[in-house]
N, C-alpha and C positions, 0 to 999 in steps of 0.2 A: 451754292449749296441749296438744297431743298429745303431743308429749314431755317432758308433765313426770315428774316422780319416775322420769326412766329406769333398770335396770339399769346399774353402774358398767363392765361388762365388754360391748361390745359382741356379739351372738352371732355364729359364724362363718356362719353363711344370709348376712348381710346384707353381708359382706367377699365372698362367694362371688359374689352377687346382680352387684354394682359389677364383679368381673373379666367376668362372663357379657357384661354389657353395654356394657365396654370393647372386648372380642373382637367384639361384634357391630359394634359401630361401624368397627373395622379391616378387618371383613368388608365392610361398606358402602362405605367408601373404595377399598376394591379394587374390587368391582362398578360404581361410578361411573365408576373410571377405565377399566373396560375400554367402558362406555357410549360413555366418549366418544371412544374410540380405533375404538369400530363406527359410530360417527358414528348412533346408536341415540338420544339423549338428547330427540328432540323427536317424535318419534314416537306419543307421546301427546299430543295439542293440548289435553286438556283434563284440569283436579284434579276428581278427586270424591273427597272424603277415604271415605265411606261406600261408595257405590256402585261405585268403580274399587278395591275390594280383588279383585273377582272379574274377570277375563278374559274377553273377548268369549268366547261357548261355542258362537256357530250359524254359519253361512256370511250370515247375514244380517248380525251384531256385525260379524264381521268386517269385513266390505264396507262398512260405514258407517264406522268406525275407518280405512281405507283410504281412504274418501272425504276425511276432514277428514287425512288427511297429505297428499294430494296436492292442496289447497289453498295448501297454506304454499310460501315459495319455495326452503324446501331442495329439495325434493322434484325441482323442475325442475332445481336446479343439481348435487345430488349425485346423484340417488337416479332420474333421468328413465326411464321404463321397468321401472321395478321390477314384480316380479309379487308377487302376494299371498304366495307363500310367502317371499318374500325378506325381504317384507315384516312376517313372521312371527316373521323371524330379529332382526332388529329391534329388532321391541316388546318380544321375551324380555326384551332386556335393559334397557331401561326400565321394564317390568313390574317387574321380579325389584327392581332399584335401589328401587323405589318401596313395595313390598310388604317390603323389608328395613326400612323406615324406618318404615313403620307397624306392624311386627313389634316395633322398636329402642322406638317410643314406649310401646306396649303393655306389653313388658317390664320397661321402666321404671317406668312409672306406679301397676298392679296392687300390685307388692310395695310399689314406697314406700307406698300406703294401708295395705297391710296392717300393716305393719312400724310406720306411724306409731298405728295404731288399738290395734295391740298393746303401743305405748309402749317399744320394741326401739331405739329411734334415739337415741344417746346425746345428750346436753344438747351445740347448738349443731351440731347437723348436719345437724335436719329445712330449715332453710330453707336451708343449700349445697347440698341434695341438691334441693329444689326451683327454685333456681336453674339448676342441670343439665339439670332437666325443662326448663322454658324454654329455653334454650339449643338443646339438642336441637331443642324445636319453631319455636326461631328459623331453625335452621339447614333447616328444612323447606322454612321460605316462602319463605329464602334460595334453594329449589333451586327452585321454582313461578316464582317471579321471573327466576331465569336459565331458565327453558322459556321463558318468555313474553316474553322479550327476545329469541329467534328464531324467533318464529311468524309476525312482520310485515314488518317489514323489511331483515331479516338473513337468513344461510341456518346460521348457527352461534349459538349462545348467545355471549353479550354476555361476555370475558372476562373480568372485572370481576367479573360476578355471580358466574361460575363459580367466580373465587377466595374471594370473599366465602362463597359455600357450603362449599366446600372448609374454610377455614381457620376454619369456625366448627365444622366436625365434627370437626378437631383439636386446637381448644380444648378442646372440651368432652371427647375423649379423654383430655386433660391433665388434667383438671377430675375425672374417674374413675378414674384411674390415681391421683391425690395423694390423692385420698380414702379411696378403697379399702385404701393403704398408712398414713394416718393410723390408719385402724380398726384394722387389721393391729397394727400398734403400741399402739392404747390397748387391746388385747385381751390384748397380750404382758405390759402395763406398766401399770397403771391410774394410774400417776402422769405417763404419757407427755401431753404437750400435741401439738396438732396443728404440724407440721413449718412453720417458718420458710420464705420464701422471701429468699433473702439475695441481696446486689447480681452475685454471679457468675452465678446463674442467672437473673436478669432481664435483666445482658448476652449471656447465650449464648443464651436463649429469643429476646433480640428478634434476633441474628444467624440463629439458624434460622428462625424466623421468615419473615424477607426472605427466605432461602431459598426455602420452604416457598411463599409468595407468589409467587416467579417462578416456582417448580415449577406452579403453577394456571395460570398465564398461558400459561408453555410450552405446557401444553395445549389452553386455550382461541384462543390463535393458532396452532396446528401448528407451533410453532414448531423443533421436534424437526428436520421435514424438511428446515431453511433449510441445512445443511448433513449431511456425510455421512464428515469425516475429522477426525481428534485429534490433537494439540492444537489444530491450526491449524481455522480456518474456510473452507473451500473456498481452502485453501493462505495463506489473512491470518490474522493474529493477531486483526483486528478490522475490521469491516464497515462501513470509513469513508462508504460510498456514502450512507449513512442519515442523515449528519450535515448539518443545513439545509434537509432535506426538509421537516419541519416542526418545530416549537416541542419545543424536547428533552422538555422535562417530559412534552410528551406521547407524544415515541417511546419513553421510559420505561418507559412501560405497553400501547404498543399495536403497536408496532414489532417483527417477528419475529427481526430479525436481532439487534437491540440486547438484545433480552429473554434470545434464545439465549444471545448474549456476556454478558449479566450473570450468567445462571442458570449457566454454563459457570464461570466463576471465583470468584464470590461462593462458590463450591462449597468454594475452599479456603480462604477466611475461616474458611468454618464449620468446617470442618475441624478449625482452627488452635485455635477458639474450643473445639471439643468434647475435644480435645486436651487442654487447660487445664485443663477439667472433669473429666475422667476423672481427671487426676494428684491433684486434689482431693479426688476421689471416693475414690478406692485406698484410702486408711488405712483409711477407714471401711467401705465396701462394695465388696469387689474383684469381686465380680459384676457389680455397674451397674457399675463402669468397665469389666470386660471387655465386658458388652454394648452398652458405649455404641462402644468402639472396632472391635467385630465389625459393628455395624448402619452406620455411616460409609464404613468400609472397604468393606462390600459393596455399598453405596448406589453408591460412587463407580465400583467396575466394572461394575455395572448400567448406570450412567447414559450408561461412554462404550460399553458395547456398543449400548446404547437407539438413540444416534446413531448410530452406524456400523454398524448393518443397517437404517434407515431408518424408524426407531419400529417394530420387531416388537413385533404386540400383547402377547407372551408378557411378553418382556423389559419393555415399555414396564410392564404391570400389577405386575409382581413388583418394579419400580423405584419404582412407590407403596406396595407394600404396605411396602417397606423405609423408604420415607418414613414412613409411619403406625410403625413398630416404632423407628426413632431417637424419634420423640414420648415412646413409650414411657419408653426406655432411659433420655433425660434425662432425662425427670419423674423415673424412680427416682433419677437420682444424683444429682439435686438436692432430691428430698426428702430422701435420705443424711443430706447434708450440713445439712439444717435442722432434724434433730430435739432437739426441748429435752424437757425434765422439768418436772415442777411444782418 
């Protein structure tokens, strides 16, 4: 194996390496979500992993890029009339989303060889870290799948896929953030074992979680605009009209209003739940607890300004980006609290 006879002391590159590409990931998350707030996300019809790192460069690229958008049926229903510069405005941000992710792989991939060639990977962490790589490029297809879920028959990405992507680029944030702070710690401590995952952080992960899940939905149905006032729902507490329309299980997941009201309250579960966690936290790392109570708390004014200016792009992207930094803050206090020794 490539990491055998590792080094007992992890080197600090390799802790550095994992934050670089934690931050990138966060950076990604933002970019997507502002894709899909420009309604930008399908603007490319087509993957070329090789040949689409580079941007149309002549008035001809262009014009044929422009050709195969105004194929698809967004085009007519959102976008009818667009001119090529508008259309420019666009792809930016599809480009940009798509070149970060091939930047995020690249990043990835290089140092792990290197680091595994040079035998730097302490015993038991070349295959989590390749796991990560996977993941990551799971979380690729994951987003080619939701382009391609509205190229035909839709005028929006399927929102299904769109959480499915979403929440697998949060995973795998999680999955960077615990490792990077494992390292951190076998670096501090060579008798440090990698951190526990104990049953409070498996209940709070899967309550944020569902959050985190409606949060993807909310956007992939625009569900933001079904209303516009707090706490109430266009003056209801809840949006009985929905009920019978059809089969719950499925307004569940596809239903604007009912997704709204879940993501709207579920909000203070988690709340409740991080609450719990933070108190836990405290003895041991009063940092993740304060960061876990700082990134909620701001989460939550975000969330009801997001609604009550009508999903402003601004607000609505700094409301993910605060999504991606709770990921964070958890992970830390729940690795806190799982750290063992030999």
């Amino acid at each position: 194996m490539l990491q055998a006879r590792p080094p007992a002391r992890p080197p600090a590159a390799i802790i550095q390496w994992l934050w670089l590409v934690a931050a990138m990931v966060v950076l990604i998350v933002v970019v997507g979500g502002v894709t899909r707030l420009t309604e930008s996300g399908l603007s490319i019809t087509q993957w070329k992993p090789i040949t689409g790192i580079l941007p149309p460069l002549t008035e001809t690229q262009w014009q044929a890029e422009f050709a195969n958008y105004r194929q698809i049926p967004q085009y007519e229903a959102i976008h009818h009339g667009m001119t090529l510069a508008g259309f420019k405005g666009i792809f930016f941000w599809e480009y940009l989303h798509r070149l970060l992710g091939r930047l995020i792989g690249t990043v990835f991939a290089v140092p792990l060889i290197y680091f595994a060639v040079r035998r730097q990977i302490p015993r038991g962490y070349f295959w989590r870290l390749v796991a990560l790589l996977a993941l990551g490029g799971l979380q690729g297809a994951f987003g080619w799948l939701m382009v391609r879920s509205g190229l035909s028959d839709r005028t929006e990405v399927a929102p299904l896929w769109l959480a499915a992507h979403l929440m697998t680029a949060l995973f795998t944030l999680a999955g960077l953030v615990w490792t990077a702070l494992d390292l951190s710690t076998l670096r501090r401590d060579t008798r440090a074992m990698p951190a526990r995952l104990g049953l409070i952080g498996v209940v709070v992960g899967a309550v944020l979680a569902v959050q985190l899940f409606y949060g993807a939905l909310m956007a992939g149905l625009r569900a933001g605009l079904v209303a516009r006032d707090w706490p109430l729902m266009n003056g209801r507490f809840f949006p009985t009209e929905v009920l019978g329309s059809r089969p719950f299980a499925q307004l569940l997941i596809d239903d604007p209003g009912l997704v709204h009201f879940i993501h709207r309250w579920w909000a203070w579960v988690t709340v409740a739940a991080l609450i719990v966690l933070a108190r836990r936290v405290k003895p041991v790392n009063r940092r993740a607890a304060v960061a876990i109570h700082i990134t909620f708390g701001t989460q939550i004014l975000l969330g009801i300004a997001t609604v009550m200016t009508g999903v402003d792009i601004a607000l609505a992207a700094l409301h993910q980006l605060v999504g991606a930094l709770i990921v964070v803050s958890v992970t830390w206090g729940v690795h806190s609290i799982g750290k063992t020794r030999r």
